[in-house]
C-alpha positions in Angstrom: 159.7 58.9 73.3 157.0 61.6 74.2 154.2 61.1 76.1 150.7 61.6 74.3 147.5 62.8 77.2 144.3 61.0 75.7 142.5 64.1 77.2 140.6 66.4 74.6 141.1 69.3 77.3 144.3 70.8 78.0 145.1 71.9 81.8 144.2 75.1 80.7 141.2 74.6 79.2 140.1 72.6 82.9 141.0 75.3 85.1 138.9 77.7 82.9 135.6 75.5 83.2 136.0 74.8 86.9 136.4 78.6 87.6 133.5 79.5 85.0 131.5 76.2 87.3 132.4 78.2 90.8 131.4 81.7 89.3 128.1 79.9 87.8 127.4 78.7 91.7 128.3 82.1 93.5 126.2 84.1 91.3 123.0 81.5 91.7 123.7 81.4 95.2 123.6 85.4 95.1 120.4 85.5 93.6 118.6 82.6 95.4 119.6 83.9 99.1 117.3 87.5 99.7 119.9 88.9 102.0 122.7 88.4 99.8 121.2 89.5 96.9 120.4 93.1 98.7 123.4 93.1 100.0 125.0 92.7 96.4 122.3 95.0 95.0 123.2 97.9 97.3 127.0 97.6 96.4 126.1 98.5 92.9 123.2 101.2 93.4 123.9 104.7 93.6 123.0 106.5 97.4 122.4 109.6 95.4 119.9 111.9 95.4 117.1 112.6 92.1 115.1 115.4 91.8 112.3 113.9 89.8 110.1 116.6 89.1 109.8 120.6 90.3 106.8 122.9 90.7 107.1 126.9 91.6 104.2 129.3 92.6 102.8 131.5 95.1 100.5 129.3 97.3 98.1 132.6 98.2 98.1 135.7 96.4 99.4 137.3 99.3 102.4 134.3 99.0 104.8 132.7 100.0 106.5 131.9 96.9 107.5 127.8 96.9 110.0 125.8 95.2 109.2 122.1 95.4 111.3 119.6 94.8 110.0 115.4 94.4 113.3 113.8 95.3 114.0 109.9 94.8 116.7 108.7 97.3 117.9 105.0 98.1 114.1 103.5 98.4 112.2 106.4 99.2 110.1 109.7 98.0 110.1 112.6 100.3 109.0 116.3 99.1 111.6 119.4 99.9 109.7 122.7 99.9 111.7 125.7 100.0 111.0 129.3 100.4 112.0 132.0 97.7 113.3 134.6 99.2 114.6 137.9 97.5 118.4 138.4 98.5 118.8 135.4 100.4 117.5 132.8 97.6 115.6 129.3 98.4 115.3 128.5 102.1 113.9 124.9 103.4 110.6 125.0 104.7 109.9 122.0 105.1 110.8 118.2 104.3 107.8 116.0 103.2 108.2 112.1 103.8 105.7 110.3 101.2 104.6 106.4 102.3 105.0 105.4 99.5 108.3 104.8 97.2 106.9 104.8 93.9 106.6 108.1 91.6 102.9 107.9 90.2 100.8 110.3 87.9 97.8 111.9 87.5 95.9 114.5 84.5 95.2 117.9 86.0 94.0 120.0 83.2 94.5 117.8 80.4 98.2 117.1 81.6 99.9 114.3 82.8 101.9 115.5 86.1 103.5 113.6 89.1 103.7 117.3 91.2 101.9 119.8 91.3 100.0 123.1 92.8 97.1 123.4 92.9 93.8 124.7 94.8 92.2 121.1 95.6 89.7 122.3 98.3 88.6 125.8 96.5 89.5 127.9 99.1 91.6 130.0 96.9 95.2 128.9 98.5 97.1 126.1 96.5 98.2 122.9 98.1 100.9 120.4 97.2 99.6 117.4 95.2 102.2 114.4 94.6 101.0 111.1 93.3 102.5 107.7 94.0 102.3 103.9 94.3 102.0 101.5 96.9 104.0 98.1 97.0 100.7 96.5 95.4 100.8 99.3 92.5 97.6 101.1 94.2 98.0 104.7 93.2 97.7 107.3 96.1 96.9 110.7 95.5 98.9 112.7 98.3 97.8 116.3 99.3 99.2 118.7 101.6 98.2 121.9 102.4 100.1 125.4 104.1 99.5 126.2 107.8 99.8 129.5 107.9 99.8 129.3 111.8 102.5 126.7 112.2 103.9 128.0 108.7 104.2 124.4 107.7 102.3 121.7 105.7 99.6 119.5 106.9 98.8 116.4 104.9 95.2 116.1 104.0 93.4 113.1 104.4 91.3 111.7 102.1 87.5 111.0 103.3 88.3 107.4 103.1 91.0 108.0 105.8 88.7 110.3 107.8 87.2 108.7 111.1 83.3 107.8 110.5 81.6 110.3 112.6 78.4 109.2 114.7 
């Protein structure tokens, strides 16, 4: 005589839904805990490097020619300015940290941008103009302009940032 199981489910069929239940848990557990689910979400992001956007030009007439590079890295935005050079090709000026680690946009001339060159202050020189977000979506216009002195960038301030004078 063979033995008959009143179970619908074979053993198989059991093991399968318990393992589905314990992947169910871990993967709610993952999401509900913050630390866990960064920890889970930097496994699977990329530590690379994006250039999102490039402007060229001569900042004076008299130069120096620029590359600028908006690069997108990990959580953060950070300008790269390099210096063309005849024979010896691009050469880093200067690295440009931005506060902010969303790309934003603005219309200069009719066109939508997120970098560009252009003389903000008419003074005849160009500066560097890269737009971004805050964490409350806030968009911030950030300028920076060329010390020929310390031949590096100075960020401008806006006059809401400017101390009140008395």
């Amino acid at each position: 005589m063979t033995s008959k199981t009143d179970s619908a489910f074979s053993k198989k069929e059991i093991l399968l839904m318990i393992g589905l239940a314990i992947v169910a848990m871990v993967v709610t557990t993952i999401a509900v805990i913050p630390n866990l689910r960064n920890s889970v979400k930097e496994l699977f992001s990329s530590d690379s490097r994006t250039v999102i956007a490039k402007v060229t030009g001569n900042l004076t007439s008299q130069g120096p020619q620029i590359t600028v590079l908006k690069i997108h890295s990990k959580n953060t935005l950070e300008l790269e300015v390099y210096n063309l050079t005849g024979a010896e090709g691009l050469t880093l000026m200067a690295k440009l940290p931005l506060a902010e680690n969303r790309d934003g946009y603005f219309t200069l001339k009719g066109n939508s941008t997120n970098l560009a060159l252009t003389d903000v202050d008419g003074d005849g020189s160009l500066e560097i103009v890269a737009p971004t977000y805050d964490d409350q979506m806030v968009p911030r216009l950030n300028i920076f302009k060329f010390n020929s002195a310390t031949q590096g960038f100075d960020k401008v301030s806006s006059p809401e940032e400017e101390a009140p004078t008395k």
